[in-house]
N, CA, C and O atoms as a MOPAC input file, in Angstrom:
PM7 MOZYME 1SCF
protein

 N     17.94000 1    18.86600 1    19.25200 1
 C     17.12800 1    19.18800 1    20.40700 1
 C     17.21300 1    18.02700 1    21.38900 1
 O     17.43600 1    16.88500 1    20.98800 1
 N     17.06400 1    18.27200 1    22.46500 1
 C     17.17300 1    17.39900 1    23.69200 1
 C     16.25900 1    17.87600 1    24.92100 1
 O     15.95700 1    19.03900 1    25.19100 1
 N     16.05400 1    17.23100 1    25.29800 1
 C     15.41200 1    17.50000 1    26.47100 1
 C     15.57700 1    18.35900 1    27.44200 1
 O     14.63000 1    18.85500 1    28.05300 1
 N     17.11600 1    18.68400 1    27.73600 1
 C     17.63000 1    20.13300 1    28.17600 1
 C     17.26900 1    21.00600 1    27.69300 1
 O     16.93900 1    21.97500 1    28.37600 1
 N     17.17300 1    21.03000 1    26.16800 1
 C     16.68200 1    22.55800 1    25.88500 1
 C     14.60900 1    22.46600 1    25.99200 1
 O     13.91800 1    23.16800 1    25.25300 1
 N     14.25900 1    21.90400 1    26.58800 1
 C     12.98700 1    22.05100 1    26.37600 1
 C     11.81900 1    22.90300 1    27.37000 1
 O     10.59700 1    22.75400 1    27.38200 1
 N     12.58500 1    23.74100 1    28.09900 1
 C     12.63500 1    24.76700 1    28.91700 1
 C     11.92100 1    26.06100 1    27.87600 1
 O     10.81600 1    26.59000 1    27.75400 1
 N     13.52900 1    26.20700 1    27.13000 1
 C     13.14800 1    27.49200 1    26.27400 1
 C     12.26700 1    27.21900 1    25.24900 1
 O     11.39300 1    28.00900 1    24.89000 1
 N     12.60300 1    25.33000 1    24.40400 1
 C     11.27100 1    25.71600 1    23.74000 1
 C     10.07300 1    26.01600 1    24.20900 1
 O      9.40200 1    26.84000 1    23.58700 1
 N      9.64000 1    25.50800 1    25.21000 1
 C      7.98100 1    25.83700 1    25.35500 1
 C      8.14200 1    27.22600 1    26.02500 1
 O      7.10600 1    27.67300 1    26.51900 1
 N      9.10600 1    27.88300 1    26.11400 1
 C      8.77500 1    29.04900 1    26.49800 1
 C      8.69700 1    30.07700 1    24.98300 1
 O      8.18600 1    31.18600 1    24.82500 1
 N      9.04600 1    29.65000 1    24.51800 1
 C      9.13300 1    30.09800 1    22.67500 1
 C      7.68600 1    30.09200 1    22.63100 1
 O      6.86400 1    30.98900 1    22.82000 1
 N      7.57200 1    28.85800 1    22.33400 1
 C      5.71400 1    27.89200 1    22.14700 1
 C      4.98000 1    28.91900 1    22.43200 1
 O      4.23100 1    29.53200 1    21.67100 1
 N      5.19400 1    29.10900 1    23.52200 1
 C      3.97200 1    29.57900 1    24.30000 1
 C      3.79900 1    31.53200 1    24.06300 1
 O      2.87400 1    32.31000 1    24.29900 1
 N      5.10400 1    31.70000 1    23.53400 1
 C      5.35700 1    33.18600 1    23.23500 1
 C      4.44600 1    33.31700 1    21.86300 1
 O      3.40000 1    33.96200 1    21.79300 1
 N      5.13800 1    32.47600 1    20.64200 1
 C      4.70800 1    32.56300 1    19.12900 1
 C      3.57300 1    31.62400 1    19.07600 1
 O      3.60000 1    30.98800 1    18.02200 1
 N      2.48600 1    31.28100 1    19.91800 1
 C      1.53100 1    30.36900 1    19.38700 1
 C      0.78300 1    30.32200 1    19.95300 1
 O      1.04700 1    29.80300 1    21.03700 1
 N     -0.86500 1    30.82400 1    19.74200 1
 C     -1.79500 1    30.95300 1    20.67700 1
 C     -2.23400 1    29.22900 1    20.90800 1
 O     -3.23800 1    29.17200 1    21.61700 1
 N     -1.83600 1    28.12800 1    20.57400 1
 C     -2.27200 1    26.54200 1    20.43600 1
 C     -0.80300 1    26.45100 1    20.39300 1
 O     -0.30700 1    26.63100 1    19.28100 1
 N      0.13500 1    26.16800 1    21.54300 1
 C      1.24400 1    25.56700 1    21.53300 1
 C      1.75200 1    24.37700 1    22.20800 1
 O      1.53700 1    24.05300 1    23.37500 1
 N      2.65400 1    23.58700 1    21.08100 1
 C      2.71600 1    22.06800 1    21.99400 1
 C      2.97200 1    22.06300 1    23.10400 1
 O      3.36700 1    23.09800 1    23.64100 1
 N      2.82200 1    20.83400 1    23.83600 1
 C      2.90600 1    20.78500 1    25.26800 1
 C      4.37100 1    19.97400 1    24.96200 1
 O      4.84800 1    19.55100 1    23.90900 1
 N      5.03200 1    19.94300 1    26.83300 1
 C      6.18600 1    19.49500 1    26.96700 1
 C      6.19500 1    17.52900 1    26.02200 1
 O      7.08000 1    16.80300 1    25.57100 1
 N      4.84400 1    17.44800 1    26.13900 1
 C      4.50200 1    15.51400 1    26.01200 1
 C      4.72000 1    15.75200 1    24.70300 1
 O      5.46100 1    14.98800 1    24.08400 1
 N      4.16200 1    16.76000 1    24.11700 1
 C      4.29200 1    16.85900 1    22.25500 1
 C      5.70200 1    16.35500 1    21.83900 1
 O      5.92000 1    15.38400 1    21.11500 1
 N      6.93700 1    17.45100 1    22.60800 1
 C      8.03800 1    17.81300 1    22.25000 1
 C      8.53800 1    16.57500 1    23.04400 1
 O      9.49500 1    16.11000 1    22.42500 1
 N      8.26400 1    15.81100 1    24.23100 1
 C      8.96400 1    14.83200 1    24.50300 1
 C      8.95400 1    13.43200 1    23.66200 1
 O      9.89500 1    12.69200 1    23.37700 1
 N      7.78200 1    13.34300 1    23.41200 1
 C      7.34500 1    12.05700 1    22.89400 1
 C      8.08700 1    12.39600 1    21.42200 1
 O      8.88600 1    11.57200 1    20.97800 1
 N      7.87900 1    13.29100 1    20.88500 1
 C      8.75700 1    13.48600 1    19.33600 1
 C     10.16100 1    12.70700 1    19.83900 1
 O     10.49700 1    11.59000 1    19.44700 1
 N     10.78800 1    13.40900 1    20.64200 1
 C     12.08000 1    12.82500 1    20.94700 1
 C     12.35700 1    11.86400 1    21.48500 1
 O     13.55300 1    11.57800 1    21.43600 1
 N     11.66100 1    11.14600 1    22.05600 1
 C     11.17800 1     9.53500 1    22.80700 1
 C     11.65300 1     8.59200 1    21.02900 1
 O     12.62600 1     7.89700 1    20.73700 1
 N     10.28600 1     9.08200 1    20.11600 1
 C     10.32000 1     7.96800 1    19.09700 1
 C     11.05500 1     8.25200 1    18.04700 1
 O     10.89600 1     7.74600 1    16.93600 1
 N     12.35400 1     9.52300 1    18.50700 1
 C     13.60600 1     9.40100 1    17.09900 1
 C     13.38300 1    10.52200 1    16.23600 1
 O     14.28800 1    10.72500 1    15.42600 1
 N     11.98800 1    11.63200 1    16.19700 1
 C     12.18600 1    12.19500 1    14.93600 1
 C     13.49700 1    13.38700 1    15.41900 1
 O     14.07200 1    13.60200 1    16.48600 1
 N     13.58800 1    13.93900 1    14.14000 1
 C     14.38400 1    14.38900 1    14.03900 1
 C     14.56100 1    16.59900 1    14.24500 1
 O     14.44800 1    17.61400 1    13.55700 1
 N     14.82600 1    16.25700 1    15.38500 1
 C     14.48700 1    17.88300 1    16.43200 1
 C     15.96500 1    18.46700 1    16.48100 1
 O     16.94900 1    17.81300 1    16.82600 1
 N     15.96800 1    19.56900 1    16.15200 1
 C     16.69500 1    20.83300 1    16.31600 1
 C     16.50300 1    21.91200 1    17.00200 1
 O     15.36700 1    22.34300 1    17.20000 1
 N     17.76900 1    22.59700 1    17.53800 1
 C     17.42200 1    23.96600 1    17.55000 1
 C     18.64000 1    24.44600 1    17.00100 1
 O     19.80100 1    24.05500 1    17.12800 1
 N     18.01700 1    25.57500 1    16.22800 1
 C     19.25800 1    26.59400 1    15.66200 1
 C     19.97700 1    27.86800 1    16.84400 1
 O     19.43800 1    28.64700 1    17.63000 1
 N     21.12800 1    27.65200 1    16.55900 1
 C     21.79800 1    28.98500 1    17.84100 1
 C     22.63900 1    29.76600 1    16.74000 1
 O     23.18600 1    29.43500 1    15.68800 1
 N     22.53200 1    30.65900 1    17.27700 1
 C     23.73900 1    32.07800 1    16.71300 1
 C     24.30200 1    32.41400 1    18.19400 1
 O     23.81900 1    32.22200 1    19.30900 1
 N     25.44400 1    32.95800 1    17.78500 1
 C     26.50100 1    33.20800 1    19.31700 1
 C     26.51200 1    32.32000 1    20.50100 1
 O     27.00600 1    32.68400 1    21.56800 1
 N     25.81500 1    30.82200 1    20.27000 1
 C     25.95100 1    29.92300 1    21.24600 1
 C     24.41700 1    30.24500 1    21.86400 1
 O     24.32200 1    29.92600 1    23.04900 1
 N     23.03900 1    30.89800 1    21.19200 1
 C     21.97700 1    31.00100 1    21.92800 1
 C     20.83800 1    30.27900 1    21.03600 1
 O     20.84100 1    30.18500 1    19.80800 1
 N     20.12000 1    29.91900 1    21.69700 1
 C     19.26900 1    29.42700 1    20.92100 1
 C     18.36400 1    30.17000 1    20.20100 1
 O     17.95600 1    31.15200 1    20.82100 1
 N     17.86400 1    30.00600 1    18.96200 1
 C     17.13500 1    31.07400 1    18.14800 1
 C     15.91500 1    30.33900 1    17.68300 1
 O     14.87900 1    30.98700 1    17.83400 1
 N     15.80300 1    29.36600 1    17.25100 1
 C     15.50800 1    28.71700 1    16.89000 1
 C     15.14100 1    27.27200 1    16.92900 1
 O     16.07900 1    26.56300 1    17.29400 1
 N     13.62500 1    26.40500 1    16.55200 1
 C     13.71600 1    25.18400 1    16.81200 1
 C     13.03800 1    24.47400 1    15.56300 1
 O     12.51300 1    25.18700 1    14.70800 1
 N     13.03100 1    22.79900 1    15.40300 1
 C     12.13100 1    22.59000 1    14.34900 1
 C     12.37300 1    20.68500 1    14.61900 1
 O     13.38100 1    20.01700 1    14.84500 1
 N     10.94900 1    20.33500 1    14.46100 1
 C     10.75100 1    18.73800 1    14.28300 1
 C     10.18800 1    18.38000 1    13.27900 1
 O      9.22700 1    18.98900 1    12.80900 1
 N     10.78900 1    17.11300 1    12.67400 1
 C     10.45200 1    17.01000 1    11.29100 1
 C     10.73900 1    15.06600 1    11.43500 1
 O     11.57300 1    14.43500 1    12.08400 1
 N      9.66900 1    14.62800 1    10.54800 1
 C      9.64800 1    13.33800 1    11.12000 1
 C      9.62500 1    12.58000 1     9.72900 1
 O      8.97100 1    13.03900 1     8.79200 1
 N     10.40600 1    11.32900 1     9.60800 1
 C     11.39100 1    10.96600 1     8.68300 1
 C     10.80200 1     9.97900 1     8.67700 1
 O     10.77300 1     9.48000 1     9.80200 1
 N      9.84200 1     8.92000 1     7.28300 1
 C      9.60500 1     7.46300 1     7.04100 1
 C      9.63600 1     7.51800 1     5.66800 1
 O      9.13100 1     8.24100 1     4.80900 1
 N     10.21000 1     6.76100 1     5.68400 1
 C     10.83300 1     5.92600 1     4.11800 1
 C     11.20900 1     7.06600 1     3.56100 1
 O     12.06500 1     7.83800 1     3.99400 1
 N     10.57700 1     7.17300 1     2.61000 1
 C     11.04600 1     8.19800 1     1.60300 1
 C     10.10300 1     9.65500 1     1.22900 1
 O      9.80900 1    10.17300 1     0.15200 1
 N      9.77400 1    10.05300 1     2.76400 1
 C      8.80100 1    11.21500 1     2.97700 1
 C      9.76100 1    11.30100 1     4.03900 1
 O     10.48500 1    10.46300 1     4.57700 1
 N      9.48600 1    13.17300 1     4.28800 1
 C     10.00700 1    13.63000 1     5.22100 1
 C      8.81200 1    14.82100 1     6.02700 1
 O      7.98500 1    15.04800 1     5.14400 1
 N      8.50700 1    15.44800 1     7.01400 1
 C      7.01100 1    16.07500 1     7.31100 1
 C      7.50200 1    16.58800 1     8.45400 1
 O      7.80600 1    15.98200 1     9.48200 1
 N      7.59400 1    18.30100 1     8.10200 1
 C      7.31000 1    19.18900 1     8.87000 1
 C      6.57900 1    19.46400 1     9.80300 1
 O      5.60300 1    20.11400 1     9.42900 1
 N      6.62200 1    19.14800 1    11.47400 1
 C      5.48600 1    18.93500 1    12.39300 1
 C      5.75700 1    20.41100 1    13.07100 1
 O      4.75400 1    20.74300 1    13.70300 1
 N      6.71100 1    21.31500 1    13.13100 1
 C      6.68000 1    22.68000 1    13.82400 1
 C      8.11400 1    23.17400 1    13.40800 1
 O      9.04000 1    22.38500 1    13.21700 1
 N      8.18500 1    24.01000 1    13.33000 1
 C      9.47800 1    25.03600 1    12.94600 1
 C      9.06900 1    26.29200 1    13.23200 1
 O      8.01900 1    26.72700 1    12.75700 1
 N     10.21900 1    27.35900 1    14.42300 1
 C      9.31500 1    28.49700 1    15.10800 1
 C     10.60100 1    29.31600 1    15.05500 1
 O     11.57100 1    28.58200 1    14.86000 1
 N     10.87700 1    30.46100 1    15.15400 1
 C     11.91900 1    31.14300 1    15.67400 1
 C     10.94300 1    32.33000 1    16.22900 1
 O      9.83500 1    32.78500 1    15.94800 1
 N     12.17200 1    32.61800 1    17.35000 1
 C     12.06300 1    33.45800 1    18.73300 1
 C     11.37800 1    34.62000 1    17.82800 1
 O     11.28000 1    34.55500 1    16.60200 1
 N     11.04500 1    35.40200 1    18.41600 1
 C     10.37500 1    36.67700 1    18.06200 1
 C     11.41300 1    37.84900 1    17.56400 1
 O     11.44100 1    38.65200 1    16.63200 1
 N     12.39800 1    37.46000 1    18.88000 1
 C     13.58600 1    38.44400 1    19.08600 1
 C     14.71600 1    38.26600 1    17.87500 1
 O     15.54400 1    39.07200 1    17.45200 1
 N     14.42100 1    36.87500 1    17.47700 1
 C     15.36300 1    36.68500 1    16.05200 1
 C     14.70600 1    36.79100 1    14.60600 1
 O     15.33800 1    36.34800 1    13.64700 1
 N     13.23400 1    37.46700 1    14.39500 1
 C     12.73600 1    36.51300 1    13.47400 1
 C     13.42700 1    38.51800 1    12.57100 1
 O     13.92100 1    39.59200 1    12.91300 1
 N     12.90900 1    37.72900 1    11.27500 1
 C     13.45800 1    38.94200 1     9.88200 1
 C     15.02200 1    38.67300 1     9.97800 1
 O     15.82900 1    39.57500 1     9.75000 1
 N     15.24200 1    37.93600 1    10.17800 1
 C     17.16600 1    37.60400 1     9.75800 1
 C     17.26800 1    36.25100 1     8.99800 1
 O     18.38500 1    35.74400 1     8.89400 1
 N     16.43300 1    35.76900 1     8.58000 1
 C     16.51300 1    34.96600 1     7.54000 1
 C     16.55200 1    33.66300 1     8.02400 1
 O     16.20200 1    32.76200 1     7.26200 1
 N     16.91000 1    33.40500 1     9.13500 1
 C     17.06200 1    32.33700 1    10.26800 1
 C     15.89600 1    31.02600 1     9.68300 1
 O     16.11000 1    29.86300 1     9.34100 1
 N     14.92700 1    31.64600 1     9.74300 1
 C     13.81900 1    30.23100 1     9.27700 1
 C     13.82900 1    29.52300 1     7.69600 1
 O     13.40600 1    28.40000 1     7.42000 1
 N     14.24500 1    30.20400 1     7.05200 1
 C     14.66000 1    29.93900 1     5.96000 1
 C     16.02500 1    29.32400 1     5.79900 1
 O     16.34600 1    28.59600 1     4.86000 1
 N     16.90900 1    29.73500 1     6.94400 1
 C     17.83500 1    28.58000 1     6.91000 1
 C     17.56000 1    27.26700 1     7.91100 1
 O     18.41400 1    26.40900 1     8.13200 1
 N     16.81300 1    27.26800 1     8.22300 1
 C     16.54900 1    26.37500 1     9.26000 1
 C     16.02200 1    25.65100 1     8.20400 1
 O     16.42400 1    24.48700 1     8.21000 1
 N     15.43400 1    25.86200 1     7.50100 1
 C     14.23800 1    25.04100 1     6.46400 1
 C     14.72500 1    24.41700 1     5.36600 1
 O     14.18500 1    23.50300 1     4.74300 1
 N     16.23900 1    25.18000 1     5.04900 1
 C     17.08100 1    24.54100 1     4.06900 1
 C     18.05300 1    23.43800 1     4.45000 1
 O     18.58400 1    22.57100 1     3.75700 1
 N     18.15700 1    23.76700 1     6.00500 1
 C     18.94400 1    22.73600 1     6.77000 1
 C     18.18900 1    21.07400 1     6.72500 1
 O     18.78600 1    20.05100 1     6.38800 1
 N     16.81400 1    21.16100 1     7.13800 1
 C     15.92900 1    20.11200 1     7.44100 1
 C     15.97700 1    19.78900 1     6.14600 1
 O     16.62000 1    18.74500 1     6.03500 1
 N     15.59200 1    20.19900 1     5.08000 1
 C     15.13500 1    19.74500 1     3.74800 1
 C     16.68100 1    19.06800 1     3.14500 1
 O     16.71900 1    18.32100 1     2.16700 1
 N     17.61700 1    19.39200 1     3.74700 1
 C     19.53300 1    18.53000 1     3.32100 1
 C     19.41100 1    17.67000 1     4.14900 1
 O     20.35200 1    16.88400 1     4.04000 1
 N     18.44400 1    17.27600 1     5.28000 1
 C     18.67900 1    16.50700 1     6.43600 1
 C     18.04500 1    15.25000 1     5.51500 1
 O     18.68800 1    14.21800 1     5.32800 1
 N     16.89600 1    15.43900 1     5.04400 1
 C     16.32900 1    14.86200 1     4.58200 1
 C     16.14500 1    14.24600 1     3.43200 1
 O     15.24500 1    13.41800 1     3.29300 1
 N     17.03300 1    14.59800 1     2.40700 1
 C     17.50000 1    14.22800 1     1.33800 1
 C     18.63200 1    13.35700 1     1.68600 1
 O     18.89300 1    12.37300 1     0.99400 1
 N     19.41900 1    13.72300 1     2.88500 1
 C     20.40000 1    12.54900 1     3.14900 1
 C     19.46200 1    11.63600 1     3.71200 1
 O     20.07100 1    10.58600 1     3.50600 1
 N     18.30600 1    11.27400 1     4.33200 1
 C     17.84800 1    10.64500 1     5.15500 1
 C     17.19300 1     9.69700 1     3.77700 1
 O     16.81700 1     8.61700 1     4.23400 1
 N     17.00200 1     9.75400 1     2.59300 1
 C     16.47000 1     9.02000 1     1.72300 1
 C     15.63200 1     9.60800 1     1.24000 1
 O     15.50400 1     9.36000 1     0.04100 1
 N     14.63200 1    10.66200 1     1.83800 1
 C     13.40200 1    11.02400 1     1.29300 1
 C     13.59600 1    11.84700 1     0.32700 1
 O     14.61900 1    12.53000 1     0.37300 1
 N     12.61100 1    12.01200 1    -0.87200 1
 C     12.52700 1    12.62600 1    -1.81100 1
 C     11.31500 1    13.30700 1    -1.75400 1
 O     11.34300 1    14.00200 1    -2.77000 1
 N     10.25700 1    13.52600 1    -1.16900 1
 C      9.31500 1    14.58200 1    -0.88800 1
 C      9.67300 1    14.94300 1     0.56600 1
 O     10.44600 1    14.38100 1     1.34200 1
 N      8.86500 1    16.08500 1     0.73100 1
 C      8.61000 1    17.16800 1     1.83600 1
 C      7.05000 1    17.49900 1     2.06100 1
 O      6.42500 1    18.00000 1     1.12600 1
 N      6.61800 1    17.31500 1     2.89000 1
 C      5.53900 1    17.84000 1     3.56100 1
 C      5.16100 1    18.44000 1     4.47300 1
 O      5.78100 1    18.27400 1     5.52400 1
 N      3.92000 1    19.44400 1     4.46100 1
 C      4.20900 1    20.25500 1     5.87400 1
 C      2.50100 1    20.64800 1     5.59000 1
 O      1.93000 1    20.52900 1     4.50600 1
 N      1.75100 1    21.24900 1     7.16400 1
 C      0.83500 1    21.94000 1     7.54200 1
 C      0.86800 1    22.95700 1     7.45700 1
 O      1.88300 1    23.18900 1     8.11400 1
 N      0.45700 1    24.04800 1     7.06900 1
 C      0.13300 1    25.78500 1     7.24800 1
 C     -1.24800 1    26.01900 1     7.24400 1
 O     -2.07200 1    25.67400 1     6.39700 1
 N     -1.47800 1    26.91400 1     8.73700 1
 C     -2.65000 1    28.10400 1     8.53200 1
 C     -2.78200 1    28.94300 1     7.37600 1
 O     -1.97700 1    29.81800 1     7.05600 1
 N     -3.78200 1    28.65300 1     6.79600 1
 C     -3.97300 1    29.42700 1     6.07800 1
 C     -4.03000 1    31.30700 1     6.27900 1
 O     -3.86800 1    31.88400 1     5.20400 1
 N     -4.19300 1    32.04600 1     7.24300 1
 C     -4.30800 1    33.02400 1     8.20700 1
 C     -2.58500 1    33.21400 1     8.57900 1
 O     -1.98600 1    34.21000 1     8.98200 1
 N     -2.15300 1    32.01600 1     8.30700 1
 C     -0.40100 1    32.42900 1     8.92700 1
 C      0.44900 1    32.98200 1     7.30400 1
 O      0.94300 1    32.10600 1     6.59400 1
 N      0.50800 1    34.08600 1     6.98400 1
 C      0.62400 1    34.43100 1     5.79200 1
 C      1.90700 1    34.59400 1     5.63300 1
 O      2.33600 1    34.41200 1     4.49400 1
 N      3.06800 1    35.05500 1     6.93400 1
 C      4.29300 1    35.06600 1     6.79500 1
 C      5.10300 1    33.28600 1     6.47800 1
 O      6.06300 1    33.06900 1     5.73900 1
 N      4.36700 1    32.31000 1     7.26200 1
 C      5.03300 1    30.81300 1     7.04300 1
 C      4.77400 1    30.71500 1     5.87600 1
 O      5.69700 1    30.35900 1     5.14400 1
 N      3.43900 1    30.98900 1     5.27000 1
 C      3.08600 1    30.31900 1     3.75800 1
 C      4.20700 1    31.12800 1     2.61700 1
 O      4.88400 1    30.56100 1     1.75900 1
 N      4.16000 1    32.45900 1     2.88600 1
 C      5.35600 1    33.13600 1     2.04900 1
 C      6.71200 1    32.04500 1     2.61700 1
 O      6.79100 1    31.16900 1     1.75600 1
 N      7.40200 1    31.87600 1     3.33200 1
 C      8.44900 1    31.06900 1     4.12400 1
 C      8.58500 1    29.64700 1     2.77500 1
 O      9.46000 1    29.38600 1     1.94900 1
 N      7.33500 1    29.04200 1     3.09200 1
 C      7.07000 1    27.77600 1     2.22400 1
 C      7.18300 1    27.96600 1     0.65900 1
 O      7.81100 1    27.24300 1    -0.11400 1
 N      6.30000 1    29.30700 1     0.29700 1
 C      6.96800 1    28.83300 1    -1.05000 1
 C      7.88800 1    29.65200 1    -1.64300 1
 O      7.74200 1    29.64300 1    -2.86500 1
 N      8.75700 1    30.34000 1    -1.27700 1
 C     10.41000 1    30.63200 1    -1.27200 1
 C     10.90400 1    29.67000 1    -1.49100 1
 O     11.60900 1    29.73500 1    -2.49800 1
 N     10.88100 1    28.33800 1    -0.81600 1
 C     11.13500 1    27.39600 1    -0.60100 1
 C     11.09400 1    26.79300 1    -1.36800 1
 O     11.92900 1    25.89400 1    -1.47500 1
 N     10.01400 1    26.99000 1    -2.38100 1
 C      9.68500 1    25.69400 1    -3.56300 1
 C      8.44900 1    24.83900 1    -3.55600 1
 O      7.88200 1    24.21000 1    -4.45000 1
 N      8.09900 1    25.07600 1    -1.73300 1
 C      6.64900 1    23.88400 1    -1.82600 1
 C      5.53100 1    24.61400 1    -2.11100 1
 O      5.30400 1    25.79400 1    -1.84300 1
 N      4.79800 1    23.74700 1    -2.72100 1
 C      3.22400 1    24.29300 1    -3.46800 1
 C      2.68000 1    23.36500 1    -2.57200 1
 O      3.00300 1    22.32900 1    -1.99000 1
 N      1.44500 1    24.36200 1    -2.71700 1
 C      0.34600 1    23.56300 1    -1.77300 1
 C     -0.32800 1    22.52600 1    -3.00000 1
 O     -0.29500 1    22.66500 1    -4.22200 1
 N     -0.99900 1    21.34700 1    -2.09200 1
 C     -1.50400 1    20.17900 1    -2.72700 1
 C     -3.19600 1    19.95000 1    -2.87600 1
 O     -3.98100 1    19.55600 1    -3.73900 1
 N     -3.24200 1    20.47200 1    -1.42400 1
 C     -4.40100 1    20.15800 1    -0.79400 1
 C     -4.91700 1    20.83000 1     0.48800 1
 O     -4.34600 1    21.78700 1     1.01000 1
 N     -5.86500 1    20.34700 1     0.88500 1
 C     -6.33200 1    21.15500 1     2.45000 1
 C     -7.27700 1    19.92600 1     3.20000 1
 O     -8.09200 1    19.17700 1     2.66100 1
 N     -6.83000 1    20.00400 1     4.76100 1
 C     -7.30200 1    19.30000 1     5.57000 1
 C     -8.36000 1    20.13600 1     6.21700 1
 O     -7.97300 1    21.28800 1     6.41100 1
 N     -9.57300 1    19.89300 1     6.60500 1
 C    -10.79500 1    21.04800 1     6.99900 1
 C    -10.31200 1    20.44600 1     8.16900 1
 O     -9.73900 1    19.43000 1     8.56300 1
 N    -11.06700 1    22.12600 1     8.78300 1
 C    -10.94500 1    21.70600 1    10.70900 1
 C     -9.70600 1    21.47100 1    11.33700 1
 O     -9.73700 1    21.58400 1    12.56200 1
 N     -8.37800 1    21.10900 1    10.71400 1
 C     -7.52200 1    20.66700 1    11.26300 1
 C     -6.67100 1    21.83400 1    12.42100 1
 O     -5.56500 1    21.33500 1    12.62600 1
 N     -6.77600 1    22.87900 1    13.04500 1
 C     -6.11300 1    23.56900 1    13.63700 1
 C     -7.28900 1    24.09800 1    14.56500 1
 O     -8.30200 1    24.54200 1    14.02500 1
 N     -7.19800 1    24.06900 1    15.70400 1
 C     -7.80100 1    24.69300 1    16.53200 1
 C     -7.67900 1    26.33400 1    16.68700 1
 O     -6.61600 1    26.90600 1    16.92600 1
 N     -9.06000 1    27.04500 1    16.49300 1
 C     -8.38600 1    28.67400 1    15.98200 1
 C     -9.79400 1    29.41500 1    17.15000 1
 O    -10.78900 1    28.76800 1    17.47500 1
 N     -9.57200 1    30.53200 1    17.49400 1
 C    -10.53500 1    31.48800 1    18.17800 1
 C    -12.25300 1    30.73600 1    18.03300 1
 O    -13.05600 1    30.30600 1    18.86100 1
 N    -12.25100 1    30.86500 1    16.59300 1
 C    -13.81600 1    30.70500 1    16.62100 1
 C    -14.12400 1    29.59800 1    16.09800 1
 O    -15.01300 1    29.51100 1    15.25100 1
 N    -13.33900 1    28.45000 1    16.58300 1
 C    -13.60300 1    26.82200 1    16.08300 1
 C    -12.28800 1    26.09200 1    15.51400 1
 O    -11.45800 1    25.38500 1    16.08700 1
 N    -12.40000 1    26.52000 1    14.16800 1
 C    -11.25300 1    25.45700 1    13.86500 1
 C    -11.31800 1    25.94300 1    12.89200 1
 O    -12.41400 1    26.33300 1    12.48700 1
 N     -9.76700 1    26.16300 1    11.88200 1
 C     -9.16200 1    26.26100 1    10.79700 1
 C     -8.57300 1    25.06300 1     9.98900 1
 O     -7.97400 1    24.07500 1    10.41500 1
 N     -8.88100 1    25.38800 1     8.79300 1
 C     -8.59600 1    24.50200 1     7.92200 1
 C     -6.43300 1    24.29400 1     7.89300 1
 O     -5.72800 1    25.08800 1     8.51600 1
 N     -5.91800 1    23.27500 1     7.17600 1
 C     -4.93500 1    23.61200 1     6.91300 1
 C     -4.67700 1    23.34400 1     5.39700 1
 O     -5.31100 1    22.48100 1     4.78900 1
 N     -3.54100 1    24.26500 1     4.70400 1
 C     -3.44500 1    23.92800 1     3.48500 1
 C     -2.27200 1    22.82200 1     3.03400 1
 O     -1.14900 1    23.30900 1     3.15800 1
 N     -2.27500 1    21.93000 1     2.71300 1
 C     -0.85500 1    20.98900 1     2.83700 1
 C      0.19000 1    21.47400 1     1.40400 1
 O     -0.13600 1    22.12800 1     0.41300 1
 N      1.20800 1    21.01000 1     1.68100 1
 C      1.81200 1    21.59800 1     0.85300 1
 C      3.35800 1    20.42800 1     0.82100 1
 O      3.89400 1    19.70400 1     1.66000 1
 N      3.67400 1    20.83100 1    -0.89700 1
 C      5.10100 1    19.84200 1    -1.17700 1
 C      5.77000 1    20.66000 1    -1.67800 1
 O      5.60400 1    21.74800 1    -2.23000 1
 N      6.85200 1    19.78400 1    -1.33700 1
 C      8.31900 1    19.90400 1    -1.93800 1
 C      8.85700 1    18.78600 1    -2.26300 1
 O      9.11800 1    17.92700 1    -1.42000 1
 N      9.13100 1    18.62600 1    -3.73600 1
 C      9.90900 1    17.32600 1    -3.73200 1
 C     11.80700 1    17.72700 1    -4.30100 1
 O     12.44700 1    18.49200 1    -5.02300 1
 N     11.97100 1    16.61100 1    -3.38300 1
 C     13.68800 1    17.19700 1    -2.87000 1
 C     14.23500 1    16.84200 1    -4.01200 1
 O     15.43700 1    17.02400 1    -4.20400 1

């Protein structure tokens, strides 16, 4: 990901996410190095995901695909991509946030392998206050 494409992401954002990052979210990620993608099929973009890399942890901060691409398996390869990114990168766990209410990501996650650990209260801004999140691992 680059800053060129950050057009379509927040136009993604703003499609799949009633609380979607702002351009500063997605810039500043890429300002301090983490590590941003987007996935394309036929040269288009389908897909995006930031995932931020210290020592020997790796942490899922957003991974979204288009509406128009999603049920093709796409996020699940996107997720297998980051999680090889990251095993080359040194880390041996995986971490990530989910709504609890987001029932298709949490199926996504543990396909995947990660079990949830724990839960952060309040952490997601939702309609009628705030949602909890459930955290969840994978160790690579």
């Amino acid at each position: 990901m680059s800053e060129q494409d950050l057009d379509w992401v927040l136009a993604m954002e703003a499609e799949l996410h009633p609380y979607p990052w702002t351009r500063g979210n997605f810039s500043d990620s890429l300002d301090a190095g983490y590590s941003a993608w987007i996935a394309r099929v036929d040269d288009k973009p389908c897909a995006y995901a930031v995932m931020l890399l210290v020592l020997d942890e790796a942490h899922l901060l957003n991974i979204s695909v288009a509406r128009a691409a999603q049920g093709r398996g796409l996020g699940a390869a996107l997720l297998a991509f980051l999680c090889e990114r990251a095993k080359e990168s040194g880390a041996v766990q995986f971490f990530l946030e989910v709504r609890p209410s987001n029932l298709v990501a949490r199926a996504l996650y543990e396909r995947a392998g990660f079990q949830p650990i724990g839960r952060r209260k309040a952490y997601y801004p939702a309609p009628e206050g705030r949602e909890d999140a459930i955290v969840m691992r994978l160790a690579l």
